[in-house]
N, C-alpha and C positions, 0 to 999 in steps of 0.2 A: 420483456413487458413489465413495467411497473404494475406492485401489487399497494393494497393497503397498506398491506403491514409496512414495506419499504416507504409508503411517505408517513409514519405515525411519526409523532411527534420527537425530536432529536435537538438538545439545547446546544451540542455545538453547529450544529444547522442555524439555528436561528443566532446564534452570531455571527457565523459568517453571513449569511443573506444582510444581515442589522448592517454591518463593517461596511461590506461592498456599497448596500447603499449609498451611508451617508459618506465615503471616498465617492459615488459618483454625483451627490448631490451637493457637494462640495465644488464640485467640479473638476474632477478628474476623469480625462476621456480613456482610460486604458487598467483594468485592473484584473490581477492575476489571482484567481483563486486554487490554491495548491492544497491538497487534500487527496488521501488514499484510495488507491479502487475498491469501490466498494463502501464507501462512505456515503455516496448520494452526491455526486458532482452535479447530478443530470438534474436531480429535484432543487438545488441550491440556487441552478442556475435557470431551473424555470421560473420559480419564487420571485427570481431579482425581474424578469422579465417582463413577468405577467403584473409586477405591482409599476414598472413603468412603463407599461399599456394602457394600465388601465387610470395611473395618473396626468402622462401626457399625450398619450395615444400613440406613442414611438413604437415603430415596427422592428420585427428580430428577423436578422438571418440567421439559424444556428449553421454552424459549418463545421463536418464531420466527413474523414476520410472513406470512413465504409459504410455500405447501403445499409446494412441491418443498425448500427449507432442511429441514423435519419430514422429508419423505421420504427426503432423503440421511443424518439425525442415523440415522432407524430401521435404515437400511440397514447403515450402518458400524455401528450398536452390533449389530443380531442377526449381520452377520459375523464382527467381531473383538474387541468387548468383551463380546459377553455378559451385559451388567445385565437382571437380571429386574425389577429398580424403578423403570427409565426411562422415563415418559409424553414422550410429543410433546404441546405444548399450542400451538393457536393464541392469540396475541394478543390476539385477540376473544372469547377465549371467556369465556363466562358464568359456570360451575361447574366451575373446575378442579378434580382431588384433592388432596387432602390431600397434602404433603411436606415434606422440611427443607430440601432444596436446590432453589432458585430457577435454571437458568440462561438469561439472557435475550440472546439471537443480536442480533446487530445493538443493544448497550445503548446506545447515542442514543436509543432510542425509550425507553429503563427513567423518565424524568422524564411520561410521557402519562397519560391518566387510566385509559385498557385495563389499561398494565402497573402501576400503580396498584392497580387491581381486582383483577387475578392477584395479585399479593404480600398483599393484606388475605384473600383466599377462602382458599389454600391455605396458609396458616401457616406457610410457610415463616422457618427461623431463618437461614439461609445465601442468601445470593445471589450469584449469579457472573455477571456480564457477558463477553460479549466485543464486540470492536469497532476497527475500523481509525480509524475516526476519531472519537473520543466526544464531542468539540465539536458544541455544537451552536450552529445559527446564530440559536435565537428568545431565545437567553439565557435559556432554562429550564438549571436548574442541575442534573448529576445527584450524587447524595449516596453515592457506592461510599467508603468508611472509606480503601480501602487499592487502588494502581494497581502494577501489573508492567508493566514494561515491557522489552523486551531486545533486538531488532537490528530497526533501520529498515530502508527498502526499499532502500536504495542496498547495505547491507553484504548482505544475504538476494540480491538479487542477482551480486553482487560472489562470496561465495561457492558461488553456482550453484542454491540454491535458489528462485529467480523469474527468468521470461524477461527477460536483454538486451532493450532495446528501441533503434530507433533514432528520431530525435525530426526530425519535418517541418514546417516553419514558413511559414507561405501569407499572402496580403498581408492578409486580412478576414475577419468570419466572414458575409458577405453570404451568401443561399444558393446565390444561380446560383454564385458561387464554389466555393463547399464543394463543390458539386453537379458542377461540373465536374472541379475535382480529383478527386474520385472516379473520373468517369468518363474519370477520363486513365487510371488502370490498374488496373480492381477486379481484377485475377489480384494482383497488389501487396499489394492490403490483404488480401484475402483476406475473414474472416468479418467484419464490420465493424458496431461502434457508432456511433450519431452523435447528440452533443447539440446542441438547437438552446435558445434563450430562452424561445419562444412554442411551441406548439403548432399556427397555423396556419404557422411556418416549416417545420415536419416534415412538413408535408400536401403543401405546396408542394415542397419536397424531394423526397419520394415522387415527388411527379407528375413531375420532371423528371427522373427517373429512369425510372419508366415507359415517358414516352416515345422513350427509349432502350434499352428493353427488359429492364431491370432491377426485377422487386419490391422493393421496401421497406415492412416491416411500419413503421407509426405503433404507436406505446404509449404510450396514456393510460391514466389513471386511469378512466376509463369503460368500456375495452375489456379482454375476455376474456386479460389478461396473461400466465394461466399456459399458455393452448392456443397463442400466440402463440409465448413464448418457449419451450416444448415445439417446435414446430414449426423453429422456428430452430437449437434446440439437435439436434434430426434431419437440417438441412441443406436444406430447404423452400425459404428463403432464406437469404440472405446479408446485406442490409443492417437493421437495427432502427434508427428513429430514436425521440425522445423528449428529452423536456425535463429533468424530475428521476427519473423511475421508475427507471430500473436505476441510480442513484448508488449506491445499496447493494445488499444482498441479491440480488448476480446473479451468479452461478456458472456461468462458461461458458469453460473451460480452453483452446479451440480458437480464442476469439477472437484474433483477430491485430490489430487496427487498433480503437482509439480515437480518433475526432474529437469531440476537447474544445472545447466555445463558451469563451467568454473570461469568466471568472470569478475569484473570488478563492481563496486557497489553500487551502482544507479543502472545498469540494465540487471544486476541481483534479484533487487527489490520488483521492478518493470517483471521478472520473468517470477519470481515466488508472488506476485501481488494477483496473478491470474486467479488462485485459488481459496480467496480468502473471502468470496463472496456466499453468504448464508444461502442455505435452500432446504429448510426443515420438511418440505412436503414430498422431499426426494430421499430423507433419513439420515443426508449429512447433517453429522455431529461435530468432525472436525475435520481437517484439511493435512495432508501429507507434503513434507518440504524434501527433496534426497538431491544430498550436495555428495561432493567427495569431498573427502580429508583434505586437498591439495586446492580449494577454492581461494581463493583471494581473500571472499567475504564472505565470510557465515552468517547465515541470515538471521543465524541467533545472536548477534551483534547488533539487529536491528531491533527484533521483536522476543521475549524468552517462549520458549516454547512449552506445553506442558506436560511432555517428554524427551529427551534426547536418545537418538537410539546408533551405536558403531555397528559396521560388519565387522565380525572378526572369527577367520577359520570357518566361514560357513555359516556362522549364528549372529542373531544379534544381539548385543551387549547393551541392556539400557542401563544408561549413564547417570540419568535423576528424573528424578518427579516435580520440578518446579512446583507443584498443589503440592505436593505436602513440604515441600521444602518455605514455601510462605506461611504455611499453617504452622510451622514448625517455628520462621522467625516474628509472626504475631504473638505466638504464646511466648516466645521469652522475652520481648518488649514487653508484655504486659506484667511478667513477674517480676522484671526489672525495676519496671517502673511502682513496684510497690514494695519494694526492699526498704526499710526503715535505716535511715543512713543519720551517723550525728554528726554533723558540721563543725568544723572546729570552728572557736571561739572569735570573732574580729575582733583585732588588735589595733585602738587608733595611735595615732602617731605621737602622743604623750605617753600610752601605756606601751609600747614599743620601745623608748628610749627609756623606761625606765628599767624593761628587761633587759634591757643592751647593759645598763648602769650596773643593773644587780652581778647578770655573768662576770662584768670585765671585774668585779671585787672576789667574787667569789676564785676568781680565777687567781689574782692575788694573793689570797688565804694559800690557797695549796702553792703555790711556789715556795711562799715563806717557810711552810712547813717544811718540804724542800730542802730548802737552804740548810 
């Protein structure tokens, strides 16, 4: 559910919304707006909606792969925007209605045969995507005319918009590992994701959690996902594992702790991007990242973190304080920049040649002497 505070006011918001316009009032029927979870895709793309509703009365389908995505769009638009033309459309479905504007939540999926279907049924002349990461990994291509793009995750959180996180690095991603770091301090992680490879590593997982008296929901693709992560999102439990289901389309503000398997950089980001959404009224501060040593991509490649922390022999080893490591390179920019420095003299090209003139006599002299 969108609050106030998530729609106050955000200037790179009002550039993307500004952009996408005038590309669709230009006339371009297809624009991709690529932007961080947790950024406000959902408000960016209600903004672009509701202002051409209400200038030429064009109807939205939004199109969204999970029921709870449809139910937070409906929610925010009957609280604060108000569109009487906005359908919620599942992905699957059959016989959407009629509209002009296309918007498809999660557009990685806009290249399938589903959202295929949706765009031929519904006649849509406009399509809006959004999407944190629109790469996609089967090299199906998507065809959006025109991309926005405006502040990565490092700068959104830099200026306070996405949780600080601090970044935990462990020797493996074996699971009695994983499993045990966990249970060195679940108060630490707090509400906690965890990706494994395989789907009997997550079963396995579970269990040894279990029998330490911890639930861990598994989430497959077979299993009741939405009564699951409902459950979770109510605080039922605390750990969810799974292999690719929540890479996207997972809205869960409270989570604090991401453990990422070892992968390459665009499902990294998809899987450390779960938890980098604010929730002050729940007392997260920051957001937990725990990679192995052996990842592909460290996330701190993407984003710096405001601590880095190794296991090593049982303890953890913190590596650096990025806060004071910047407070550290401010101040000596600033004393730099005030060091009183004397420039040597310019030389123009007449008093040049005549220092050339003077050396090559002077050089002269002592030979003769020399001699």
């Amino acid at each position: 559910m969108l609050t106030l505070e998530q729609l106050q006011q955000r200037d790179y918001q009002d550039r993307v919304v500004a952009k996408s316009l005038d590309f669709i009032e230009d006339g371009d029927t297809s624009v991709l707006i690529e932007s961080p979870t947790g950024s406000g895709k959902t408000i960016m793309g209600l903004r672009i909606c509701q202002y051409l509703e209400r200038k030429y009365g064009w109807r939205t389908n939004w199109v969204a792969m999970r029921r709870n995505l449809l139910a937070q769009v409906a929610a925010a638009n009957e609280q604060f925007f108000g569109m009487e033309k906005l359908t919620t459309v599942s992905m699957f479905e059959k016989n959407p209605p009629p509209c002009e504007i296309t918007v498809v939540d999660e557009a990685q999926h806009d290249a399938t045969a589903s959202a295929a279907h949706i765009h031929a049924q519904s006649g849509s002349k406009i399509i809006i995507g959004l999407s944190a990461t629109p790469q996609r990994t089967d090299n199906l291509k998507l065809a959006f005319k025109r991309v926005v793009r405006d502040a990565g995750i490092h700068r959104l959180i830099t200026e306070g918009w996405l949780s600080p996180y601090e970044h935990w690095s462990i020797r493996n991603w074996d699971v009695a590992h994983v499993a045990s770091v966990y249970l060195s301090d679940p108060e630490k992680w707090g509400k906690t994701a965890v990706f494994f490879h395989r789907i009997e590593q997550c079963r396995e997982f579970a269990e040894i959690l279990a029998e330490a008296g911890h639930h861990c929901e598994v989430i497959t693709a077979d299993t009741d996902r939405e009564t699951q992560l409902d459950e979770f999102d109510a605080g039922k439990f605390r750990v969810v594992a799974n292999v690719a289901i929540l890479n996207e389309g997972f809205d869960c503000p409270d989570l604090r702790t991401v453990f990422v398997r070892d992968s390459a950089k665009l499902p990294t980001i998809q899987m450390a991007g779960r938890a980098f959404r604010q929730s002050p009224e729940t007392g997260k501060t920051h957001c937990n990242i725990v990679q192995s040593g052996n990842a592909k991509w460290q996330f701190t490649r993407t984003a710096r973190p405001t601590q880095s922390h190794a296991l090593r022999d049982g303890r953890w080893l913190t590596l650096g304080n990025s806060v004071v490591i910047d407070k550290v390179a401010r101040e000596t920019i600033r004393n730099i920049a005030t060091i009183q420095v004397a420039m040597p003299k310019y030389l123009t090209g007449a008093e040049q040649k005549k220092r050339r003139n003077a050396d090559r006599r002077r050089a002269r002299r002592v030979t003769r002497r020399g001699e």
